[in-house]
C-alpha positions in Angstrom: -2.3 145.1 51.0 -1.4 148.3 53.3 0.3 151.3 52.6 3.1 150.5 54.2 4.5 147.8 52.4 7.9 147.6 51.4 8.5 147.8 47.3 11.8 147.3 45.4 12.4 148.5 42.1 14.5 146.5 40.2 15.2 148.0 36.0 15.1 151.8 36.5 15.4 152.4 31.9 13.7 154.1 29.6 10.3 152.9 31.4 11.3 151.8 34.4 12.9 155.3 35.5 9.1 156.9 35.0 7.6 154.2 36.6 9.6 154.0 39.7 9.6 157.0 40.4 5.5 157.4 40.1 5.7 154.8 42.1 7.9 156.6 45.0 6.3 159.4 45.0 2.5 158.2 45.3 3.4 154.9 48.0 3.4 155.5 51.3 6.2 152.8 52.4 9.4 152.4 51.8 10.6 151.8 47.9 13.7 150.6 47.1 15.4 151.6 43.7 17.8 149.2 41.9 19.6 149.8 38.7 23.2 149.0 37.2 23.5 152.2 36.1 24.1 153.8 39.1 23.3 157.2 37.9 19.8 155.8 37.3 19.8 154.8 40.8 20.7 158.1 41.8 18.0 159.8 39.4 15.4 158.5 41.5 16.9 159.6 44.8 14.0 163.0 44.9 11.1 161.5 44.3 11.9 159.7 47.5 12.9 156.1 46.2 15.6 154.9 48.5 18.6 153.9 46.2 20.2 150.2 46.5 23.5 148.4 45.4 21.9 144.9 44.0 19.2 142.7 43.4 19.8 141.6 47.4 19.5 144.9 48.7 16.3 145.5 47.2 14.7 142.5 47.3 15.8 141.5 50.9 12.7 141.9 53.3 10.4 143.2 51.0 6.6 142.6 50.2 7.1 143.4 46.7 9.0 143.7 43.8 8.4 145.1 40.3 10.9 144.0 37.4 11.1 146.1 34.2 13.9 145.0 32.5 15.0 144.5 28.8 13.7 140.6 28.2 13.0 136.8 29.2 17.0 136.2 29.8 17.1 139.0 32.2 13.9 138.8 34.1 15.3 134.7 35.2 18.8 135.8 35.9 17.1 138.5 38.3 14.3 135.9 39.8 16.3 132.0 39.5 19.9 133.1 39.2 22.3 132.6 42.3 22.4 135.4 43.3 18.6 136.6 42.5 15.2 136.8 44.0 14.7 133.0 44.8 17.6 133.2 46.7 16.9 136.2 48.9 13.4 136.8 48.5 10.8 135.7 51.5 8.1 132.9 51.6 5.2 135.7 50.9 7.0 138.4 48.6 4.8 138.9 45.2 6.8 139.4 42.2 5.1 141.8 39.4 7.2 141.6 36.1 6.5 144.6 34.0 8.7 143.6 31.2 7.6 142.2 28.2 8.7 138.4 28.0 7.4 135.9 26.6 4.0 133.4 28.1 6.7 130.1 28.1 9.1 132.2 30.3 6.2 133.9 32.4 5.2 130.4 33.5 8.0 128.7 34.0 9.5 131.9 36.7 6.1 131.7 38.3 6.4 127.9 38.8 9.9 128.1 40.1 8.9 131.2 42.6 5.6 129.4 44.0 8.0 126.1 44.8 9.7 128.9 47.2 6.4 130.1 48.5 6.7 133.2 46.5 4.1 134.9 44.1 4.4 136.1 40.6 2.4 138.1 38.2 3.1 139.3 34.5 2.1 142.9 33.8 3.7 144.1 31.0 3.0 147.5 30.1 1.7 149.4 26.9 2.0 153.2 25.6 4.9 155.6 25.5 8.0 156.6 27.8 5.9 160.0 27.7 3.2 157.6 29.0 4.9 156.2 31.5 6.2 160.1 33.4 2.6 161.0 33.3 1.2 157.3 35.3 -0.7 156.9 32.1 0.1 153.5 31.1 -1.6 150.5 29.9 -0.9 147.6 31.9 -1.9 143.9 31.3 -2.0 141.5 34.4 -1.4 137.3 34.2 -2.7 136.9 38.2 -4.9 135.0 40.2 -8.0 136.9 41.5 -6.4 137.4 44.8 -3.6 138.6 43.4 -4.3 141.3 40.9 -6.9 142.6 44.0 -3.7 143.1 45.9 -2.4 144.5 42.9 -4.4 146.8 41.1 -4.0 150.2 43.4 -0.2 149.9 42.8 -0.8 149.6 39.6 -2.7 152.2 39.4 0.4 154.6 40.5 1.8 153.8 36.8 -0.9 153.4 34.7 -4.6 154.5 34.0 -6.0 151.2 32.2 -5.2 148.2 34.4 -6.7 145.1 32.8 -6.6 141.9 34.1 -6.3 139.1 31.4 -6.7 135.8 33.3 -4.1 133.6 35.3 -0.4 133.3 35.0 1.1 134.4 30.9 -2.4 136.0 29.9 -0.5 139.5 30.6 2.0 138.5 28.2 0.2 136.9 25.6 -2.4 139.9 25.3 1.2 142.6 25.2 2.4 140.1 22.4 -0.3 140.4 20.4 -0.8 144.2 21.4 2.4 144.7 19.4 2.5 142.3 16.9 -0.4 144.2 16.3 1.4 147.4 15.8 4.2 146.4 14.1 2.5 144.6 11.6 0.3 147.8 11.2 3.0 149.6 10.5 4.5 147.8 7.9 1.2 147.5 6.0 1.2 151.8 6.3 4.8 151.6 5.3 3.5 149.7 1.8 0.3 151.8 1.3 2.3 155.2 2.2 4.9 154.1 -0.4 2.6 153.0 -3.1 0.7 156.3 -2.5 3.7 158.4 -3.4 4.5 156.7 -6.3 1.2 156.8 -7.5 1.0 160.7 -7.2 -0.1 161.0 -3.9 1.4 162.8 -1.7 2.0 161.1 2.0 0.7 164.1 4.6 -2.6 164.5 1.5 -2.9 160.0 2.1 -3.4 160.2 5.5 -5.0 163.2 6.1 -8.1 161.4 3.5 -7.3 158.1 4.9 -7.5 159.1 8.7 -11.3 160.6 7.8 -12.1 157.4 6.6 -12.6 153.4 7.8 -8.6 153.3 7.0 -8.6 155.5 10.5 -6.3 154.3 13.4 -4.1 155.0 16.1 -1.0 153.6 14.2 -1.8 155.8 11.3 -2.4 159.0 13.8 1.2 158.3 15.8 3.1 156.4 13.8 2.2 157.6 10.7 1.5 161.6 11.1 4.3 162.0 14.0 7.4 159.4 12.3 6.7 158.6 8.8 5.6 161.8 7.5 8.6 163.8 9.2 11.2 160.9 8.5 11.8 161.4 12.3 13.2 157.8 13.3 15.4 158.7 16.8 18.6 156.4 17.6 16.3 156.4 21.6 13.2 155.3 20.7 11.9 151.6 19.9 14.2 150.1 17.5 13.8 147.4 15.6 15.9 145.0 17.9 12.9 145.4 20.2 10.3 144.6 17.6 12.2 141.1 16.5 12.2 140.2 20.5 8.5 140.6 20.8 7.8 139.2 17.5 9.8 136.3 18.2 7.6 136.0 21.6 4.4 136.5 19.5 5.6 133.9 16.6 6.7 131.4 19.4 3.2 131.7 21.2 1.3 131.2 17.7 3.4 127.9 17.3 2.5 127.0 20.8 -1.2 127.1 20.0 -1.5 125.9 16.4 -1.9 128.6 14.8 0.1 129.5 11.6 1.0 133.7 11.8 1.8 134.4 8.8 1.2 138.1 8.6 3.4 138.1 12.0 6.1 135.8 9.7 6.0 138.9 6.9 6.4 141.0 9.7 8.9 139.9 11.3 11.0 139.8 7.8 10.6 143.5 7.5 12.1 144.1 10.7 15.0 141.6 10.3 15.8 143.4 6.9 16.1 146.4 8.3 18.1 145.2 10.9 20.0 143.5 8.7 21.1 146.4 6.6 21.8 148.6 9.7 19.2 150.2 11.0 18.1 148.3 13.5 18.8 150.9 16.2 16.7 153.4 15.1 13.0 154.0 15.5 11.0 150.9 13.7 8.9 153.3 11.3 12.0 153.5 9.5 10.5 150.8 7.5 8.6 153.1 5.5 12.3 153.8 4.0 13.0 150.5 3.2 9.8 150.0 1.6 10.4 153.2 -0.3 13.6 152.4 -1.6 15.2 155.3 0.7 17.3 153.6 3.0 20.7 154.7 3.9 19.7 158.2 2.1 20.0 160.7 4.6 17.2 161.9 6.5 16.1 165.3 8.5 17.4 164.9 12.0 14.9 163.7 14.9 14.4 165.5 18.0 11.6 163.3 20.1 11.9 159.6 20.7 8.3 157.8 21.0 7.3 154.4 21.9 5.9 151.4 20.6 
C-alpha cells in the first residue's frame, strides 16, 4: 500500500457519511465520494472527498473501494450488476465491503470479483453513528493475510479495534453474531425490565442493582439506561427492519452449519411483531413496550438516535 492510492467511497448514510469523510481527511490520495443522494455527496465536499456522479466515476481507475450500503441486494447490484464494479473496476482494485451482509453473499461477490482479477474483503463495522464521526469503530475483516496487511492502516482511519477473523465471510459471520447477540439481549432485558415493574420494582432501582451485579453488561448500560428507561426510541436510529435483516443473516448462517438457533428464532419473532404492529421504524428497544403491554400508547419524545 502507499499513501497515494486512489479510494472511492461508495454509500455515504448514516455510517458511511462519518466514515468517508474520516477517511478523506486522514488519506493522503485522492478519495472519491459516491452517494445517490447527492446532497450526501456534497456533504463530504470539506473534508476534501472529491464528489462523483456513479458507481463508474468512482470506481474507474481506483486502487480501492469501500462499500457501506444498506444490505446483500445492494452490495451485488454495486459489485456484479451491469453497470457496477466488475464492469469498470481494474484487474488489481481491492474491494472492502463495510456493510453488513450476509457470509453466503460475501463469498459468492468475492468469487465473482477474483474471476476478474479483483480482490474483496468483508469488514462490516460495529458501534454507533457517534462511533463512527469519532474513527472509533469496531471493524471485523474476512481477508487473506496479505490482504488485511494492506488493509489494516485504512482501517484504522475509521475504527480503533480492527480484528481480523480469518478468510473470506469470517467478517460477516463474527458481525452476525455480534448482533444477534445484542438483539437477543435486549429482548431478554425487555422481559426482566417488564416483569420487574410488575413485580414492584421500579425500572431505573432494577438496573441500577442489576448493573452492580453478574447481570452487568453493555446492553443493560446503553440500551437499557439510555432507551428503555427514558422510552427514547427515535424514528433515525436502528429500527427493527434492520434487526430482521441481520437476524435473517444470523438464522440463515446457523442453518448453514447445523446448528438449531433457537434463542435467535424467539428473537427474531419479537422483532417481526413489532414490526408487524407498526413500529418497525423506530429504535428496536421499543420492544420493552411490547413486552410491557404499552405499545401504541404514547411516549415522551426522543431527541438522540443511537446505534445498534
Amino acid at each position: 500500500m502507499t499513501a497515494a492510492e486512489t479510494i472511492g467511497f461508495i454509500g455515504l448514510g448514516v455510517m458511511g457519511g462519518p466514515m468517508c469523510r474520516n477517511t478523506a481527511t486522514k488519506h493522503a490520495g485522492e478519495v472519491r465520494a459516491f452517494d445517490m443522494s447527492p446532497a450526501a455527496r456534497e456533504a463530504l465536499r470539506d473534508a476534501g472527498a472529491v464528489p462523483v456522479e456513479g458507481v463508474a466515476e468512482a470506481v474507474r481507475g481506483a486502487d480501492i473501494v469501500f462499500l457501506s450500503l444498506p444490505g446483500p441486494p445492494q452490495v451485488e447490484a454495486v459489485c456484479l450488476g451491469e453497470d457496477g464494479i466488475l464492469r469498470h473496476g481494474r484487474p488489481g482494485l481491492l474491494v472492502v465491503d463495510l456493510s453488513t451482509t450476509t457470509v453466503s453473499s460475501a463469498r459468492a461477490v468475492a468469487r465473482r470479483l477474483a474471476e476478474a482479477g479483483m480482490g474483496f474483503a468483508d469488514a462490516p463495522v460495529a458501534r454507533t453513528r457517534e462511533a463512527a464521526i469519532r474513527g472509533e469503530l469496531s471493524i471485523m475483516v474476512g481477508a487473506d493475510d496479505a490482504t488485511f496487511a494492506r488493509l489494516r492502516p485504512l482501517l484504522g482511519y475509521m475504527a480503533t479495534d480492527v480484528t481480523h477473523c480469518g478468510g473470506t465471510g469470517t467478517g460477516q459471520a463474527v458481525k452476525l453474531i455480534n448482533n444477534a447477540l445484542v438483539f437477543e439481549h435486549v429482548a431478554a432485558l425487555a422481559e426482566m425490565i417488564a416483569i420487574g415493574e410488575r413485580a414492584g420494582v421500579e425500572p431505573a432501582r432494577l438496573l441500577d442493582a442489576v448493573s452492580r451485579g453478574s447481570g452487568d453488561s453493555f446492553v443493560l448500560r446503553n440500551h437499557g439506561m439510555k432507551a428503555m428507561l427514558p422510552q427514547s426510541y427515535p424514528e433515525r436510529a436502528f429500527p427493527s427492519t434492520y434487526v430482521l435483516k441481520d437476524l435473517a443473516g444470523a438464522l440463515e448462517l446457523a442453518e448453514d452449519t447445523g446448528v438449531r438457533a433457537r434463542v435467535t428464532e424467539t428473537a427474531r419473532d419479537y422483532y417481526a411483531e413489532l414490526v408487524r404492529m407498526g413500529a418497525g421504524s423506530q429504535y428496536f428497544p421499543i420492544l420493552l413496550e411490547l413486552v410491557a403491554g404499552r405499545l401504541g400508547v404514547p411516549q415522551p419524545a426522543a431527541t438522540e438516535s443511537a446505534g445498534a
